[in-house]
TORMI-404338 format. One line per field, with one value per residue (C-alpha): residue in one letter; x, z, y; residue number from 1. Coordinates in steps of 0.1 Angstrom, whole numbers, plus 5000, padded with zeros to 4 digits. Each point is the difference from the previous one (the first is absolute). Example, Ala and Ser with C-alpha at 12.3 -4.5 7.8 and 13.67 -1.06 7.14 Angstrom:
BEGIN
aa	A, S
xx	5123, 5014
zz	5078, 4993
yy	4955, 5034
i	1, 2
end
This chain:
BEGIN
aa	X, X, X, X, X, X, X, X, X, X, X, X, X, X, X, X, X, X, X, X, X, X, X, X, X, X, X, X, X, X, X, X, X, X, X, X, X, X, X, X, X, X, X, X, X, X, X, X, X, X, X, X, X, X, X, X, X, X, X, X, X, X, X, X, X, X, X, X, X, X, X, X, X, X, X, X, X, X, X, X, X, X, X, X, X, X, X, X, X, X, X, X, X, X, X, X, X, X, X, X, X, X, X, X, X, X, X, X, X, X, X, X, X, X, X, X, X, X, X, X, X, X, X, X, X, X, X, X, X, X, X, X, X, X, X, X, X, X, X, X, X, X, X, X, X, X, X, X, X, X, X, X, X, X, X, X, X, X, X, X, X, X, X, X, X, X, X, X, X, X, X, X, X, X, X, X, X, X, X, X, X, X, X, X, X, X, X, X, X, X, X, X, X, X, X, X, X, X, X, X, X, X, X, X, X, X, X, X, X, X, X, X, X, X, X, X, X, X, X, X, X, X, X, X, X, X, X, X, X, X, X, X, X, X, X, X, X, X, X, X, X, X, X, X, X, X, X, X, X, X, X, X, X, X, X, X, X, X, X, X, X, X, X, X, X, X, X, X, X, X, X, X, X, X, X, X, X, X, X, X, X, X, X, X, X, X, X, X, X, X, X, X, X, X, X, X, X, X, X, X, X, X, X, X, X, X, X, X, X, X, X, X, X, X, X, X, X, X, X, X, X, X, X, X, X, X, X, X, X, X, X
xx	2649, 5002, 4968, 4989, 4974, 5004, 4977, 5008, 4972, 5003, 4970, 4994, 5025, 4981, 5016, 4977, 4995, 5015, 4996, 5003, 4959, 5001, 5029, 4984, 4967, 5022, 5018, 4960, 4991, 5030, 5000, 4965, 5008, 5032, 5006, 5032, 5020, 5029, 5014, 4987, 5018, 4991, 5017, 5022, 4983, 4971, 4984, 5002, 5016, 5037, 4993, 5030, 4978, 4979, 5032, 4995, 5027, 5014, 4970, 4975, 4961, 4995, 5029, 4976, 4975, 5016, 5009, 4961, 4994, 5027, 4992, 4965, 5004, 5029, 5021, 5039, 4993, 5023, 4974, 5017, 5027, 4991, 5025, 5014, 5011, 5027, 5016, 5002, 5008, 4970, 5003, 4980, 4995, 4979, 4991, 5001, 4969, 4997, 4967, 5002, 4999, 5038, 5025, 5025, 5021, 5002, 5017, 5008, 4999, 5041, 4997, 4972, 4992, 5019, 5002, 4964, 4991, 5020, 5003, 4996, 5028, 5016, 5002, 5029, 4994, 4989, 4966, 5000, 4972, 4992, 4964, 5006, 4999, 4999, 5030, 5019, 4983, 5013, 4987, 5009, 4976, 4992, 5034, 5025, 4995, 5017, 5030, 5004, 5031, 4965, 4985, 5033, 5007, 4961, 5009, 5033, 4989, 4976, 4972, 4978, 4969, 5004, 4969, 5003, 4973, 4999, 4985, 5003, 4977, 5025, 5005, 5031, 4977, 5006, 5037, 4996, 4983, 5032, 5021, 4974, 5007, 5033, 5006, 4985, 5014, 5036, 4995, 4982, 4968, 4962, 4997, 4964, 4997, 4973, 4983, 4974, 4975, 4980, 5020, 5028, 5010, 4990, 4999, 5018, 5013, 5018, 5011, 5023, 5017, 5036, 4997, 4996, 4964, 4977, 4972, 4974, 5001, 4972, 4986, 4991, 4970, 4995, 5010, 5008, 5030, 4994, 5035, 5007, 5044, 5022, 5030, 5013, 4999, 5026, 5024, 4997, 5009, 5028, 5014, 4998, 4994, 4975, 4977, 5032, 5024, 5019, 5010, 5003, 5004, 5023, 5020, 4995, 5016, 5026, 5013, 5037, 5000, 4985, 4984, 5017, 4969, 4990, 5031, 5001, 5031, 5004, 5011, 5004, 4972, 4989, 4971, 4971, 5014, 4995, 4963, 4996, 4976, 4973, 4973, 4959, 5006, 4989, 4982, 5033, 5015, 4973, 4994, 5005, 4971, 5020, 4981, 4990, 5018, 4999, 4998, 4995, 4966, 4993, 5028, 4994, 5015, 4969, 5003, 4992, 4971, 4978, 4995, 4968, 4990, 5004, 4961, 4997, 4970, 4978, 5026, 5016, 5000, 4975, 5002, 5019, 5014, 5033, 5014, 5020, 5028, 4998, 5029, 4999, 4979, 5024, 5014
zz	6705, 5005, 5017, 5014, 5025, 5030, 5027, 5032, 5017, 5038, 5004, 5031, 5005, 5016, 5016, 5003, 4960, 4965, 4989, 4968, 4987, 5018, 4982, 4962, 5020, 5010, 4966, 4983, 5019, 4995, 4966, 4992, 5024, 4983, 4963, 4997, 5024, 4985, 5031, 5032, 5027, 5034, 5037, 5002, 5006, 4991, 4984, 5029, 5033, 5017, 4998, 4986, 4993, 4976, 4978, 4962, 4976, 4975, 4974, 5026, 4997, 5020, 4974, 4968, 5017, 5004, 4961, 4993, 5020, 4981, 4968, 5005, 5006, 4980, 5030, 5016, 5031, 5036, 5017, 5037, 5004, 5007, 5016, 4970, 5005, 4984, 5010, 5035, 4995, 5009, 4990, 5000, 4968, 4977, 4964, 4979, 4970, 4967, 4987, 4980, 5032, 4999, 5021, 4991, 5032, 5031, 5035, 5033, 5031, 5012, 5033, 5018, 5035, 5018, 5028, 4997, 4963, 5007, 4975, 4968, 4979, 4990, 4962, 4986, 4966, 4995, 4978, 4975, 4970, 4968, 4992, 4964, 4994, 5038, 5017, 5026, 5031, 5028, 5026, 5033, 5033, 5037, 5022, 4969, 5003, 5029, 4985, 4975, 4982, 4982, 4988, 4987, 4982, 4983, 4990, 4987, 4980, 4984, 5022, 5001, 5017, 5037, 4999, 5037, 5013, 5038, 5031, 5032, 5030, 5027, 5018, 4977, 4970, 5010, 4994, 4968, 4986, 5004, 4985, 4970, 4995, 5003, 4976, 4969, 5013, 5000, 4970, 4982, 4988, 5009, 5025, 5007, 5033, 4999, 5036, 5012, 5026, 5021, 5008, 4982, 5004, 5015, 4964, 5005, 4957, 4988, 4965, 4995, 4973, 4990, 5017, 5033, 4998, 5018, 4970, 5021, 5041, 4997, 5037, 5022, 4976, 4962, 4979, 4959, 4994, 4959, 4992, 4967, 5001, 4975, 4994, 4983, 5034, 5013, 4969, 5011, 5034, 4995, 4975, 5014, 5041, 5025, 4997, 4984, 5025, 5008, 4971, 5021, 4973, 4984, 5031, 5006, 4965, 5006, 5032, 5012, 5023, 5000, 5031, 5021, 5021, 4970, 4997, 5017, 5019, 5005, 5033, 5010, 5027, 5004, 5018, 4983, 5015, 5034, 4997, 5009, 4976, 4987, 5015, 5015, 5035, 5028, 5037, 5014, 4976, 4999, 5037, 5033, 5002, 4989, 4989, 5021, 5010, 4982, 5025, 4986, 5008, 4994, 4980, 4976, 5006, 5005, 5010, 5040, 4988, 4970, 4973, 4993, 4963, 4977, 4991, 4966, 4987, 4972, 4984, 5034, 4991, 5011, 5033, 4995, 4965, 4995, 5000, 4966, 5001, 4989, 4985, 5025, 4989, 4987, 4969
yy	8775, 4961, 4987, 4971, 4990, 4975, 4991, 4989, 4977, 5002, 4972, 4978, 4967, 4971, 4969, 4978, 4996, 5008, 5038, 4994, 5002, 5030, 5016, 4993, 5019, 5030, 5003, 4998, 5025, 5022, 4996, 5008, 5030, 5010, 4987, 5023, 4979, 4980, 4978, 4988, 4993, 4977, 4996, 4973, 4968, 5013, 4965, 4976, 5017, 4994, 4960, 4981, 4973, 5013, 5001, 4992, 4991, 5027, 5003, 4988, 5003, 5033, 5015, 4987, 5019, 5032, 5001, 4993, 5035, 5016, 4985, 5005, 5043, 5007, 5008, 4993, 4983, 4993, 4982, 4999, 4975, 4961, 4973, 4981, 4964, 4989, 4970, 5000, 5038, 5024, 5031, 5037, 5005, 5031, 4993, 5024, 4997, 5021, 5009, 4968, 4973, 4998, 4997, 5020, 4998, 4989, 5012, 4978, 5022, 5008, 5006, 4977, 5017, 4980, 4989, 4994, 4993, 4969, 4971, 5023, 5000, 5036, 5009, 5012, 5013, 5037, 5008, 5029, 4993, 5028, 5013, 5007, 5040, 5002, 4999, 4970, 4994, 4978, 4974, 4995, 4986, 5015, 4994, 5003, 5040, 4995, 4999, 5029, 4980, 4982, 5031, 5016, 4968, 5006, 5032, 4991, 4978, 5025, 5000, 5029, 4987, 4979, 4975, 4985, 4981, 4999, 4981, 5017, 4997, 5009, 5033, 5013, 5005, 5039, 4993, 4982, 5032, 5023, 4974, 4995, 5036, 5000, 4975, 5021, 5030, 4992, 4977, 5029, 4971, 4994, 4974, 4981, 4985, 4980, 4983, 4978, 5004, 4977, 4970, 5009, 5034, 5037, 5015, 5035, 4994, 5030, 5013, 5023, 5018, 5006, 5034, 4982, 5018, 4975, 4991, 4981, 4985, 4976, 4995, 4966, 4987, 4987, 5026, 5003, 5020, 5010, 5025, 5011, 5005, 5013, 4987, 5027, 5020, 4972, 5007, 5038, 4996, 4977, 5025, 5035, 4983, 4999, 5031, 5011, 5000, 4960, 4978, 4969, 4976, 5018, 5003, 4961, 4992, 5025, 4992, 4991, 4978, 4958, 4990, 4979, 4993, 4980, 4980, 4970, 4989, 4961, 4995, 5037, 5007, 5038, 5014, 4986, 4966, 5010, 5002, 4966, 4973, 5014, 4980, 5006, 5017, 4978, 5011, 5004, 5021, 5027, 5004, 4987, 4975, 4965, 4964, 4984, 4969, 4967, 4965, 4965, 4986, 4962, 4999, 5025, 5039, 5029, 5031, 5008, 5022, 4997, 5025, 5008, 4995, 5025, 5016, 5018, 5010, 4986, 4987, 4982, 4958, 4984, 4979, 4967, 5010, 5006, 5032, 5008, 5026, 5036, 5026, 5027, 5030, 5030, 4981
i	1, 2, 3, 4, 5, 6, 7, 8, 9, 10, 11, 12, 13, 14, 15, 16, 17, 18, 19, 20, 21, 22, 23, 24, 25, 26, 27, 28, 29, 30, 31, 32, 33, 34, 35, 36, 37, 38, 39, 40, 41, 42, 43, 44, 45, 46, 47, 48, 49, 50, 51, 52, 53, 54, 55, 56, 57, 58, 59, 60, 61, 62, 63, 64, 65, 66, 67, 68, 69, 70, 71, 72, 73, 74, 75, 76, 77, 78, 79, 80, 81, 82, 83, 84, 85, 86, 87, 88, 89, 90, 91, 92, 93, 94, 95, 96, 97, 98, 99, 100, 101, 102, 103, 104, 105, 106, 107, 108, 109, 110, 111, 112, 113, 114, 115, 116, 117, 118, 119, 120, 121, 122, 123, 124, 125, 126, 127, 128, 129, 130, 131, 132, 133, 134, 135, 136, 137, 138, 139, 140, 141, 142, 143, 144, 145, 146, 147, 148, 149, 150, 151, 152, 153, 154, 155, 156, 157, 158, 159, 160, 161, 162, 163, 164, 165, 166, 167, 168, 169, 170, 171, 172, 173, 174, 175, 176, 177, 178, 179, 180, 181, 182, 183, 184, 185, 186, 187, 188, 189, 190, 191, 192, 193, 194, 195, 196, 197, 198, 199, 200, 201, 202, 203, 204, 205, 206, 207, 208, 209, 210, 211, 212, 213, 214, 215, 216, 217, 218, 219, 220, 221, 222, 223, 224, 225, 226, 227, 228, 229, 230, 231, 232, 233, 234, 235, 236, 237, 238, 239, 240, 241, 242, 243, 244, 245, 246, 247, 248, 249, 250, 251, 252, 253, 254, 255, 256, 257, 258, 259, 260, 261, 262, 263, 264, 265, 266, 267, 268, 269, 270, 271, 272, 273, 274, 275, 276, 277, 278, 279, 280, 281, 282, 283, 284, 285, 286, 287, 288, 289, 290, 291, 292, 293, 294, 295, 296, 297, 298, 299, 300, 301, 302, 303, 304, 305, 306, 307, 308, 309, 310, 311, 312, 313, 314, 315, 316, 317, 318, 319, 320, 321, 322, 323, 324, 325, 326, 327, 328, 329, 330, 331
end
C-alpha cells in the first residue's frame, strides 16, 4: 500500500475582495482538524476571483504567501490558480508548493474558456511533479478536461494522480461531473476536482478513484474533502485492468494506427473548418430577437434604445465608477 492524503477545500469565492486570508483560515482549521493530510488543494482562482487585473508577476506577493502556509504546516500545496502577468501576456496559472514554501513547478491553463475567458493567454506546456516515495501526480485546470488529449498526455507522462482545480458556476456543472469521471476511469488514476462556491462556483467537487468508483460528491456549500489514496491501487489497475477487465493504457501504447485528427494539414480544410470563428454568440445568433438598431445622434452613433445597466449584487461597482472587466465564470 502507497498512501497519501489530499484535501480538497470547496470554500466560498468572493468578488468583491481577495480570498486569500480566508484560505490560510481554512487550511488552520483543517489542519488542526486533520494532521494526517499531506496536500491541499483549492478551486481555481480561488485567491482573488476571475479578475485579470488583479494579475501579479511570476513569484508575486500572493505566491510568497502560499509557501508561508505550506511552509508553515508541512504540507504540498495548489492553492487555486491566479492570473500571472508576464509581459503583456496574462496567463492562468497554479503553483505548485512543497512542504518547504517551494515552488517546485508551475502550470499555465491550455485551454482558456474561450470565447468568454477572453484576453488570457493559453499555456502550452504539460505539468507532471514527484512526491518522493509517492508516486507522479499531474496538473491540469477546469475547461482543459474538456479535452481528454490533456489527461492522456498526464498519464503518459507518468501521472497517477489528476489534481484539477475548477471554477464553474454555470448550468453544465452536471456535465462536468461525468467527464471528471471519465477521465480517471479510462486513464485508470485518481482525479480531484476541486470547486468554489458563492461567487465563484456551485461546488458539486468530486473525487474519484482509478476504479471509476465515485470517492466523495461534495454538494452546493463549503465543504473539506480529507481522502487518503493509494497509489499502489493505480499500479494494480493499470496492470491487471479496470476491476480486472480493460487495459486501456496498455491498449493506448499498443495501438496501430496515428491519429490523423491530430495532424494538421496546412492549407487542407476539413470539417472542423466549417464551424465558423470561434467567437461570444451575439442576440441574433441565439434567437430571433436581434439589436436593436444603431442611428447617429448629435454626431455621435447610439443605439435606438438604451440598455439598461447591468445590476449585480454586493459586489456590483458603485455608481459613477468604472466598471472593470471580468473572465466569465466556468474557467
Amino acid at each position: 500500500m502507497i498512501p497519501f492524503s489530499i484535501a480538497g477545500i470547496q470554500m466560498s469565492i468572493s468578488m468583491e475582495h481577495a480570498n486569500i486570508n480566508a484560505m490560510g483560515h481554512k487550511l488552520d482549521v483543517l489542519m488542526a482538524r486533520f494532521p494526517w493530510v499531506q496536500m491541499v488543494v483549492f478551486s481555481e482562482l480561488a485567491p482573488f476571483g476571475p479578475a485579470p487585473f488583479h494579475a501579479q508577476p511570476t513569484g508575486g506577493p500572493a505566491e510568497g504567501l502560499f509557501c508561508q502556509m505550506a511552509a508553515k504546516h508541512g504540507l504540498w500545496l495548489l492553492p487555486g490558480s491566479m492570473f500571472e502577468r508576464v509581459g503583456d501576456d496574462i496567463y492562468n496559472t497554479t503553483p505548485v508548493i512543497d512542504p518547504n514554501g517551494t515552488v517546485v513547478t508551475r502550470y499555465r491553463k491550455m485551454f482558456p474558456f474561450l470565447p468568454y475567458e477572453m484576453g488570457i493567454r493559453p499555456g502550452v506546456e504539460f505539468c507532471v511533479f514527484d512526491v518522493p516515495d509517492v508516486g507522479r501526480f499531474g496538473v491540469s485546470i477546469c475547461y482543459d478536461m474538456w479535452f481528454p488529449e490533456t489527461t492522456r498526455t498526464l498519464v503518459s507522462m507518468g501521472a497517477e494522480c489528476i489534481l484539477h482545480p475548477t471554477m464553474t458556476d454555470t448550468i453544465d456543472r452536471d456535465v462536468e461531473l461525468p467527464i471528471a469521471r471519465a477521465s480517471a476511469t479510462i486513464n485508470q488514476c485518481y482525479f480531484f476536482d476541486v470547486n468554489g462556491v458563492g461567487d465563484c462556483g456551485t461546488g458539486r467537487s468530486i473525487v474519484v478513484g482509478p476504479s471509476g468508483y465515485v470517492i466523495h460528491e461534495a454538494g452546493g456549500g463549503e465543504e473539506t474533502i480529507p481522502v487518503e489514496i493509494d497509489l499502489s491501487r493505480v499500479r494494480r489497475e493499470r496492470a491487471v485492468g479496470i476491476r480486472g477487465l480493460g487495459q486501456t493504457l496498455k491498449s493506448f501504447r499498443d495501438r496501430p494506427i496515428e491519429f490523423p485528427v491530430y495532424q494538421k494539414h496546412l492549407g487542407k480544410k476539413d470539417y472542423l473548418d466549417s464551424l465558423g470563428p470561434l467567437i461570444k454568440p451575439t442576440r441574433g445568433s441565439r434567437s430571433d430577437r436581434v439589436a436593436p438598431p444603431v442611428e447617429v445622434v448629435g454626431g455621435a452613433e447610439s443605439s435606438v434604445l438604451q440598455a439598461a445597466p447591468i445590476v449585480s449584487g454586493a459586489g456590483g461597482p458603485a455608481a459613477g465608477a468604472e466598471a472593470t472587466p471580468l473572465v466569465h465564470a466556468h474557467l
